[in-house]
N, C-alpha and C positions, 0 to 999 in steps of 0.2 A: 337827220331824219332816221328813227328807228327801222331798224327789219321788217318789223311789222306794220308798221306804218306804209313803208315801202310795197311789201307784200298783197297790204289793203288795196294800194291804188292800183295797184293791176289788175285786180279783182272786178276794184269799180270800172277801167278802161274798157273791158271788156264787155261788161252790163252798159255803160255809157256808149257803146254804140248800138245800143239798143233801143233802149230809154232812158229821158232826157230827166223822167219824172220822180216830184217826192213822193213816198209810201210810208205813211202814218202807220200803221196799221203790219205786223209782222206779224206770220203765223206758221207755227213747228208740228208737223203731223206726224204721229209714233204709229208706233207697229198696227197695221189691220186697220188705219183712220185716216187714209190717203182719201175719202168720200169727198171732204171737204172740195176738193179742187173740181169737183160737178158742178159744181156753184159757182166758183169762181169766170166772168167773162175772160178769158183770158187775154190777153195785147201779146206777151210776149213770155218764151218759156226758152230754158238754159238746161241742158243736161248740166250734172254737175262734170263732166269730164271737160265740160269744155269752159271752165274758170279755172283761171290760174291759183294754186295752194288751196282749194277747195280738196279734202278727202273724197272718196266713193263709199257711197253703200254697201255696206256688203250682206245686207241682212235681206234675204229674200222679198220680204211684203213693203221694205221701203223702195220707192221709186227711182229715185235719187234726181230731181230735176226742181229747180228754181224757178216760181212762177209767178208774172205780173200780171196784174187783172183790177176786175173792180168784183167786190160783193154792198151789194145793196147800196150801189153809188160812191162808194169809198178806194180809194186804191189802197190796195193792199199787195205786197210779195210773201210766198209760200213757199215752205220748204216741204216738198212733196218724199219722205224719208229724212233722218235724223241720221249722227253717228253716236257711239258708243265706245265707254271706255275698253269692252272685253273683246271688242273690232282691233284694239290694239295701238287703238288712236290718241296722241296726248292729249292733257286737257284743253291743251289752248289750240288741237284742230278742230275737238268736237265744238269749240266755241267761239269756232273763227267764223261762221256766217252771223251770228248773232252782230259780230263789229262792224260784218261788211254790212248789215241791217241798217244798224245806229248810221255808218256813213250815208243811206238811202232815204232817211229823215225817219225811221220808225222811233216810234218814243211808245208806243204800247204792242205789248210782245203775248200770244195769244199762243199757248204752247199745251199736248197732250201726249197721253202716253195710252198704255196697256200697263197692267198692274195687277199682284195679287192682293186678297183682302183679307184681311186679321182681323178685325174687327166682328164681333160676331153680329151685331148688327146690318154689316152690311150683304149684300150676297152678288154674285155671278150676276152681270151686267148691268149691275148699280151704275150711276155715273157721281163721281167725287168732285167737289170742287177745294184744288189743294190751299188751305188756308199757312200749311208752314211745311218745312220740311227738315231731315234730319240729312245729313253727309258722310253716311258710312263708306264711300267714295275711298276714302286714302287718300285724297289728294286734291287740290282746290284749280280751278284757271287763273286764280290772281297771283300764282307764285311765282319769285321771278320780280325782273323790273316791272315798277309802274308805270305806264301810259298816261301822264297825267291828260293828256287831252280826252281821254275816255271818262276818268274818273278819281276817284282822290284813294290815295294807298290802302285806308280803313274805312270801307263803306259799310255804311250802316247796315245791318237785315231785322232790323225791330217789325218790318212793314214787307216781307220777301214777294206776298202776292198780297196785290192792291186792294185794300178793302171797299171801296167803291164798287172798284169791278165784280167781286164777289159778291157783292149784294145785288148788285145790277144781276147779273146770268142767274141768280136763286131765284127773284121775282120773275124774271122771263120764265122760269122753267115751271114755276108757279102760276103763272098763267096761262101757258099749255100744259097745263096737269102732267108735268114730267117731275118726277122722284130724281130728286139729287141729295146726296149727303155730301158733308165738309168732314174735312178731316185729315193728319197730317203724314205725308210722304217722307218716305225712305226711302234713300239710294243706297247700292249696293252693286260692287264691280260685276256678278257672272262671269260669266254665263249661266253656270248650272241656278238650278232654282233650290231654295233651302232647305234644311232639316229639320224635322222637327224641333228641335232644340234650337236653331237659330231664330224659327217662327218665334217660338217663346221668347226668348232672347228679345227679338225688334219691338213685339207685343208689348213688353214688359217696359222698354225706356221711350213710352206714350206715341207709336207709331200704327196706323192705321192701315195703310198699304204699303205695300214692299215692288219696288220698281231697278230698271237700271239705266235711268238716264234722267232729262229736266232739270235736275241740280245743278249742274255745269253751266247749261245756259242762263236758267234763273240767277246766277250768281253772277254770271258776267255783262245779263241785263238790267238788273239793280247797280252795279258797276256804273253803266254809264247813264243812267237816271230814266229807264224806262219803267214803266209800269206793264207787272205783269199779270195773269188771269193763268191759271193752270188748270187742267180738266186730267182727270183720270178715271180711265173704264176699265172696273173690276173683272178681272178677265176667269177668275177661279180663287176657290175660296181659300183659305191657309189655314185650316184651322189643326191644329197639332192633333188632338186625339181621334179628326175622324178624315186624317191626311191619306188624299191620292196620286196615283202618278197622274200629269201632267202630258198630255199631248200639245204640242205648239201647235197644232193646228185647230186644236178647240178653242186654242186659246186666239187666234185671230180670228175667227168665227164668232166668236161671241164676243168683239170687239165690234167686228162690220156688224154683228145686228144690234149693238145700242149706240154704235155710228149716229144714224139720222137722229136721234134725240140730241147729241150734242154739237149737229150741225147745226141743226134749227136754232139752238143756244146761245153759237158761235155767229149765226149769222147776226140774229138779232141784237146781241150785244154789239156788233160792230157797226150797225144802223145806227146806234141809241149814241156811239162816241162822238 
């Protein structure tokens, strides 16, 4: 038995005296979009400190705490905080809850972020729905031996987020008269946020937002045959010629207020699965 294999089951021993239950349904909350877990009834919740080989949060506005429940009669587990590669963290820790998901029966993976926007069409608290994304990352979760029990050494990404799903949350959002655009994500290490010359730069090889996480886990949930739905809340604009400095704190502010628009999204999408 691999390391990681090893590593998983302790993870799971741990949640398994907990609960006994499958959770269909996985969901990754990013910077300033911890909202979601209001909703959530909760059964049962895990700091992350206290699962074996899980990293810590270290980013202020993530929570850092595992949480089981139900939303709208479904069981689903929550990752109330994410990690990051510029936290210092390898790929395959920011991507070790994603596995120990896959072991809890999740097979559709419901993940958001905060993000800037390039796109001139779109603006400051737009909500995206990610249809593809790019890997300026440096560096992938599948390198390294493969786990064939997770997934096969070349897995396909023609399909990264589920086109189902994406058409499902545009009609819902359609329905309740909420504004959402599609459009395709870029990752990038940080911390710092970019220069003008790099905006243009992402701009230019057909990227829509510029972010610094979702890629790792998307890659290693396509990995093991999950389907997944991404959301991105445009947090400040990038636009080169009429570029400002950035406060983080406007930028989680105007994350919690187009929060409820894609809870309401999030919920209903996971009613409809």
């Amino acid at each position: 038995m691999s390391k990681l294999i090893n590593m998983i089951n302790e993870t799971l021993n741990v949640i398994r005296s907990k609960t006994k239950k499958e959770y269909p349904v996985g969901i990754i909350l990013g910077t300033g979009l911890g909202g979601l877990v209001k909703e959530i009834e909760i059964e049962h919740q895990l700091d992350y400190a206290e699962l074996p080989h899980f990293p810590l949060s270290t980013v202020e506005s993530h929570q850092g705490k595992l949480i089981f429940g139900k939303i709208n009669g479904k069981d689903v587990v929550a990752m109330q905080g994410r990690f990051h590669y510029y936290e210092g963290y390898t790929m395959k820790q920011i991507t070790y809850p994603v596995r120990v998901m896959k072991k809890l029966g999740v097979n559709t993976l419901l993940v958001s972020n905060a993000c800037g926007g390039m796109n001139p069409l779109f603006k400051h608290g737009d909500i995206m729905l990610m249809v593809d994304h790019i890997n300026l990352l440096g560096d992938n979760p599948l390198i390294g031996k493969n786990e064939d029990e997770f997934g096969p050494r070349f897995p396909d990404m023609s399909e990264p987020y589920n086109t189902e799903l994406i058409n499902l949350a545009e009609q819902i959002a359609l329905n309740n008269g909420i504004r959402v655009q599609k459009g395709v994500y870029v990752a990038v290490p940080g911390p710092n946020l970019e220069t003008k010359a790099e905006y243009r730069f992402l701009r230019s090889i057909g990227s829509d937002v510029v972010g610094m996480s979702t890629v790792p886990e998307n890659i290693v949930a396509v990995h093991s045959g999950m389907r997944v739905l991404g959301f991105s809340i445009i947090t400040d604009e990038c636009f080169p010629d009429s570029l400002k400095p950035v406060d983080v704190k406007e930028i989680i502010a105007t994350a919690m207020m187009a929060e409820p628009k894609m809870t309401l999204i999030m919920k209903e999408v996971i009613k409809a699965l």
